[in-house]
C-alpha positions as CSV (number, residue, x, y, z in Angstrom):
1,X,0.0,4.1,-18.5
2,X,-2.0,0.8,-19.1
3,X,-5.4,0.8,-18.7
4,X,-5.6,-1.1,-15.7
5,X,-3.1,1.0,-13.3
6,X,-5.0,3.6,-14.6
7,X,-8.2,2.3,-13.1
8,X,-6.3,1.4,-9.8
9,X,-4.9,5.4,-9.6
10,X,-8.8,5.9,-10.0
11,X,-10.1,4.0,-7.6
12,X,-7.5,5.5,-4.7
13,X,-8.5,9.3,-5.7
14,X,-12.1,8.2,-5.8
15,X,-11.8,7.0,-2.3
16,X,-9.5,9.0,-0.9
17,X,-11.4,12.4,-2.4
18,X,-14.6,10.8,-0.8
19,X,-12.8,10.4,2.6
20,X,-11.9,14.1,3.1
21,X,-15.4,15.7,2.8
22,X,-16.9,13.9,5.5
23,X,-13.9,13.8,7.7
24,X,-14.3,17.4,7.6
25,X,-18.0,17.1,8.2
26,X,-18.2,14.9,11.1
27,X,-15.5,17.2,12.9
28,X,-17.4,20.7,12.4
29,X,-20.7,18.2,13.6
30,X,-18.8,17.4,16.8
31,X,-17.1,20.8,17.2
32,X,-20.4,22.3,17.7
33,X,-21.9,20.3,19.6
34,X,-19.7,20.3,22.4
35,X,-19.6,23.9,22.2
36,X,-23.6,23.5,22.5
37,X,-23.1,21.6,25.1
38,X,-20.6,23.8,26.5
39,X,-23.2,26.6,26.9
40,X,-26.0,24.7,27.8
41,X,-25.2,21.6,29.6
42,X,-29.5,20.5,30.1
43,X,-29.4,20.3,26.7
44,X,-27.0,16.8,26.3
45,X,-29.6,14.5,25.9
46,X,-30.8,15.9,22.5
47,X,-27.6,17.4,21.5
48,X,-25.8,14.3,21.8
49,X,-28.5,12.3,19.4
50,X,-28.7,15.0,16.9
51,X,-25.0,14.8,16.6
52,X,-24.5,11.0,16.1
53,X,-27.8,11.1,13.7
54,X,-25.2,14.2,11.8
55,X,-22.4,11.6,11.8
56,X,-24.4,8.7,10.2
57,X,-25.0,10.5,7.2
58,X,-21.6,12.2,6.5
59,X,-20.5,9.1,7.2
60,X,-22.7,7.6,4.6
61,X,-21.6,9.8,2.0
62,X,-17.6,8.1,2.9
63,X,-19.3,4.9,2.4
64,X,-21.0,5.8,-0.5
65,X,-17.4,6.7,-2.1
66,X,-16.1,3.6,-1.0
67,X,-18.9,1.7,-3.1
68,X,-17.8,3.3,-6.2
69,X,-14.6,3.3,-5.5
70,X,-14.8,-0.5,-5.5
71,X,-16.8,-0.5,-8.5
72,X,-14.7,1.3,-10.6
73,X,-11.9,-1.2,-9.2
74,X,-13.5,-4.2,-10.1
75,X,-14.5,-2.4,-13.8
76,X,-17.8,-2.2,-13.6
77,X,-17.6,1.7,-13.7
């Protein structure tokens, strides 16, 4: 294997490995809090920003990935 397939194989694991934990992440965030919301339905208003502010940074961490994903694309990594 040359060395530049070799860097392409990289970059898709590098992504694709920083995909699944916050794919995972937002889910459980969302799961609980409709179950929150389930059991408490006054509480929406706060639930529901807690949750999106729990989905901007897992999905933060994906974009992080993505970033070095591309850098170790492009070679820089």
């Amino acid at each position: 294997m040359d060395a530049e397939a070799a860097r392409l194989l990289a970059t898709a694991l590098a992504f694709g490995l920083a995909a699944i934990g916050p794919g995972v992440g937002i889910g459980l965030v969302v799961s609980g809090a409709l179950q929150a919301m389930g059991r408490n339905p006054e509480a929406q208003g706060s639930l529901t920003t807690t949750m999106f502010i729990g989905i901007v940074f897992a999905e933060a961490l994906a974009i992080f990935g993505l970033v070095i994903a591309f850098l170790i694309g492009f070679g820089v990594l």
